[in-house]
Structures are given as C-alpha cells and as structure tokens.
C-alpha positions in Angstrom: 17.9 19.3 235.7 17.6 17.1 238.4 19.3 14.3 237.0 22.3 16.8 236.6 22.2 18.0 240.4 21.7 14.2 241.5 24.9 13.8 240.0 26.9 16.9 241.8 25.5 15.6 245.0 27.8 11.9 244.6 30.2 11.5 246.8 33.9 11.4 245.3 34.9 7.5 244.2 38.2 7.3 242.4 36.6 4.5 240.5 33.4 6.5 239.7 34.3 9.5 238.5 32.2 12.8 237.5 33.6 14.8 234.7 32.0 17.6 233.5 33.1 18.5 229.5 32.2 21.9 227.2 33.5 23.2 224.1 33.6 26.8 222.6 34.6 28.7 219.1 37.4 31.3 219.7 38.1 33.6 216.5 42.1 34.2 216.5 43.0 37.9 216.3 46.3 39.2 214.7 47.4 42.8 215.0 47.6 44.7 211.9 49.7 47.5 213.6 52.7 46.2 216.2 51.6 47.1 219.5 53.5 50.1 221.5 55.3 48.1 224.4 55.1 48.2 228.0 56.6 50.9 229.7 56.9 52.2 233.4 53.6 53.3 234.4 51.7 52.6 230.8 50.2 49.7 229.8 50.7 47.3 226.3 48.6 49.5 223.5 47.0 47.8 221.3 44.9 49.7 217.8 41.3 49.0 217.6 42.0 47.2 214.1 42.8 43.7 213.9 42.4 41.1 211.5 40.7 37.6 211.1 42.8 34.2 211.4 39.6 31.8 211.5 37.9 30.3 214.1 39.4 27.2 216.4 37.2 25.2 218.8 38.4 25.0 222.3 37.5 21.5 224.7 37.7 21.7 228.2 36.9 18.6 230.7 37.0 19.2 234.4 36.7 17.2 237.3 35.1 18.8 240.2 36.0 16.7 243.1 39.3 15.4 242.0 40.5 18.7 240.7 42.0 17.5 237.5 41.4 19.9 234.1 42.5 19.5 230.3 41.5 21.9 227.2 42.6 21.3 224.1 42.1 23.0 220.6 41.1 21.8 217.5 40.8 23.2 214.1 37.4 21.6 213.7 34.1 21.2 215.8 33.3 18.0 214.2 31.8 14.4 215.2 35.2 12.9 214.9 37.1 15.3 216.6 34.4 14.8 219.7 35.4 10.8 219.2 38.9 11.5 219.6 38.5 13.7 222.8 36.5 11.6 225.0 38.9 8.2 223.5 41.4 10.7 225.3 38.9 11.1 228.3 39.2 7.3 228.6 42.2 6.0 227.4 44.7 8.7 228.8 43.0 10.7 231.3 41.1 8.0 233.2 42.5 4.3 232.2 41.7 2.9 235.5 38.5 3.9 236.1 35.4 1.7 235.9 33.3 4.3 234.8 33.4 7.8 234.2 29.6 9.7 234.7 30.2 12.1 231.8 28.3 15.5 232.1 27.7 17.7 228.7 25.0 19.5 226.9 23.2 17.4 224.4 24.4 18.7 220.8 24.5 17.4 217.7 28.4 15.9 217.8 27.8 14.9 221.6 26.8 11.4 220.8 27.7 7.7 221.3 27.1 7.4 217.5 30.0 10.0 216.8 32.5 7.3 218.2 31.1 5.0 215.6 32.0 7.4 213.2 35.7 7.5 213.9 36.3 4.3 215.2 35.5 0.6 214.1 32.3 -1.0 216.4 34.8 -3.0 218.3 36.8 0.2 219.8 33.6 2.6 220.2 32.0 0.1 222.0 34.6 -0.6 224.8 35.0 3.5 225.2 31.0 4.0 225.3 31.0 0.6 228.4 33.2 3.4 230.3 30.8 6.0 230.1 27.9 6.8 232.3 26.6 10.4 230.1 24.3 12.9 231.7 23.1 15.2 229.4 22.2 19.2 230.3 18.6 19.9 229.8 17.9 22.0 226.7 18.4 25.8 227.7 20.4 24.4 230.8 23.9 24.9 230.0 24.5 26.8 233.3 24.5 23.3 234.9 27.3 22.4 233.1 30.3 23.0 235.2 32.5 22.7 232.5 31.0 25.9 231.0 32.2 28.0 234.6 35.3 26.4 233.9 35.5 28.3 230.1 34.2 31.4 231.6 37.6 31.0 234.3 39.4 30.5 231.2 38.5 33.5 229.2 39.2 35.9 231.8 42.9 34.1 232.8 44.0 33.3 229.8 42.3 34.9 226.5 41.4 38.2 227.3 43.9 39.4 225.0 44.6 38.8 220.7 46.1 35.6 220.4 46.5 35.3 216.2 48.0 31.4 215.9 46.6 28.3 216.9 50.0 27.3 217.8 49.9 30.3 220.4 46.7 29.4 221.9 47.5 26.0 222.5 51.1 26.8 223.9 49.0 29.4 226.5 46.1 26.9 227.2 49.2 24.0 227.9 50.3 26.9 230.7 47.2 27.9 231.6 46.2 23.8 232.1 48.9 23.0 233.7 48.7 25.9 236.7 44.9 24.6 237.2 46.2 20.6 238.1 49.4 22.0 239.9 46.6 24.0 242.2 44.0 21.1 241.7 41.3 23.5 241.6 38.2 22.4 242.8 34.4 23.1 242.5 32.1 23.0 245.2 28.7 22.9 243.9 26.2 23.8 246.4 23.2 24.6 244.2 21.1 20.9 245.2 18.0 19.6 243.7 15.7 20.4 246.8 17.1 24.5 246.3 15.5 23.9 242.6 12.0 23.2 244.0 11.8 26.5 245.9 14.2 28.9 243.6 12.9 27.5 240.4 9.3 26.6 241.5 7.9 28.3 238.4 9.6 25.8 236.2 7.8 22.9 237.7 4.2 22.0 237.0 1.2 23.2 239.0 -0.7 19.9 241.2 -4.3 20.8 243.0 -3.5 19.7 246.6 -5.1 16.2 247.5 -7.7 18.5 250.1 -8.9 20.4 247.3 -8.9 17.7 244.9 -11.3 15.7 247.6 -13.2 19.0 247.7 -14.0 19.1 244.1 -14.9 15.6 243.7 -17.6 15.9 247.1 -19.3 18.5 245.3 -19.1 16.8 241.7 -20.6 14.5 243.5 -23.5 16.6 245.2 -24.1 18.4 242.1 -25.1 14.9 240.1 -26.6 13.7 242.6 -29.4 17.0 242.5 -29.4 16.6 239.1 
C-alpha cells in the first residue's frame, strides 16, 4: 500500500510518467421488446426482459497528472490481449517517454511474462525496459485509480442496455474522447502518512522501546533472585 501512495505522491515529469490501468467484464444487453420512445415529459421505457449477447472485457488506462484516458474493448480477457494493450501503452500512447511507472492489480494476465506470450523475446523485452510496474496489494484495488476511473465510466456512459460490441466501443470512443478534450484530472490526496493513523489497525503492533527496557530490567531482576 505504501509503495502505491509513494507513487501518487511523485511530482508530474513528462518523461516519468504514472499511469494507472484496470479492466472489467460488461455483459451486453439486447431488448427483446422495442422500447416506447421519448416523449414530452416521459422518459425512454424500457421492459424488465432482456436478453444475453455475452460478456466483453473493457481496458481503461488513465493518467492522473497529465489527464490523458483510453478504454478499449475486447472480446477476450486473455494474456495476449493484456500484451497487446500495454504494446499500445508504449508504442502509441507514450513513445517518448523513458519510462512509464505502471499501476495495476496483480492478476493472473498482469504479467511481464504475458508479453512473452504474444511477442518474440526481442520485442517484449524493449516494451517491459519502458515499464516501471507497481502492483496493488491483494484486497487493495481501491488504490487503483484506474478502478475510480471505471466506476466514472459506468455511471456516464453504460448505465443503460448496450447489445453490440460494435455499440459499446462506438460510445466508449465518445465517451474517451470528452475525458482528453476536458483532460480530466485526479487529485489524490489520500498519502501514506494518512494510512498510519486511518488504517492503524492494518499495521503491526511494536512494544514501545520504554516498555521494552522495562521488561528486560525486571527479566533481569527476576534471574538474578533466582
């Protein structure tokens, strides 16, 4: 955890940069009854039934102090489609940056060896050089920044049925494109010294060295009676 807020608290270097990158499952919804339009004073209604398209998985990087997002969605939540996202990350994103300090949570596909997987040792070796990765501690997700950014994309942008993948990524283009036209920001203020006294409970216990001294004196008396 505090490796992760160490991170927030770096000051912006366009050379250096801290991205922040998520992914979720989103289950495409068709209508099995058109909905009644929009009229004055009544809303789109929609019936309660719906049916099943399968499940996509959305990827979302953001960058807090530079403002600049991308989602994309992909059939698949695979190894290889991980690979191709962050050679994207690098290549497209990022190509003249010396480093990128790469923040995610630490699942199965979110490894160095995944590039490996996709791309000969020669190529996933120069993209892995770029990147510096932090990962979230297990049950830490909430220090994930690109996580807030999902949650501020499910309530713009998918709180409604959206049955084709072609759909969602023509919405999430729209919806990506008004975040880097506004170059909306994050301003983390949650900082490793707040941890120690907000999430004291997390960290271990220490005898103070007065007590400790204490203990050892009368150790000490008590063999020496003895």
């Amino acid at each position: 955890m505090e490796d992760i807020l160490d991170v927030y608290e770096l000051p912006y270097d366009e050379k250096r940069l801290v991205v922040c990158m998520d992914e979720k499952p989103y289950q495409l919804l068709g209508d099995v009854r058109t909905p009644l339009p929009m009229i004055p004073g009544s809303d789109l209604k929609t019936d309660s039934e719906y049916v099943r398209n399968g499940t996509v998985s959305i990827f979302a990087f953001v960058e807090p102090l530079g403002g600049t997002h991308h989602v994309s969605v992909r059939e698949h939540r695979t190894a290889l489609d991980w690979a191709e996202e962050i050679k994207y990350l690098v290549d497209t994103m990022y190509p003249d940056a010396e480093k990128i300090i790469l923040v995610m949570d630490n699942i199965n596909t979110h490894k160095p060896a995944s590039l490996y997987k996709r791309y000969f040792p020669q190529e996933a070796r120069r993209i892995i050089k770029k990147l510096e990765i932090h990962y979230t501690p297990k049950h830490g997700s909430w220090l994930d920044i690109a996580e807030i950014e999902l949650n501020i994309m499910t309530k713009q942008c998918l709180n409604r049925r959206i049955s084709e993948i072609e759909l969602l990524r023509h919405e999430l283009a729209a919806w990506e494109t008004e975040r880097n036209t506004l170059a909306a920001k994050v301003n983390w203020q949650f900082k490793t010294s707040d941890a120690r006294i907000k999430l004291n409970s997390i960290y271990p216990t220490f005898v103070s060295n007065s007590w400790k001294q204490y203990y050892y004196a009368k150790h000490q008396q008590v063999s020496t009676v003895v």
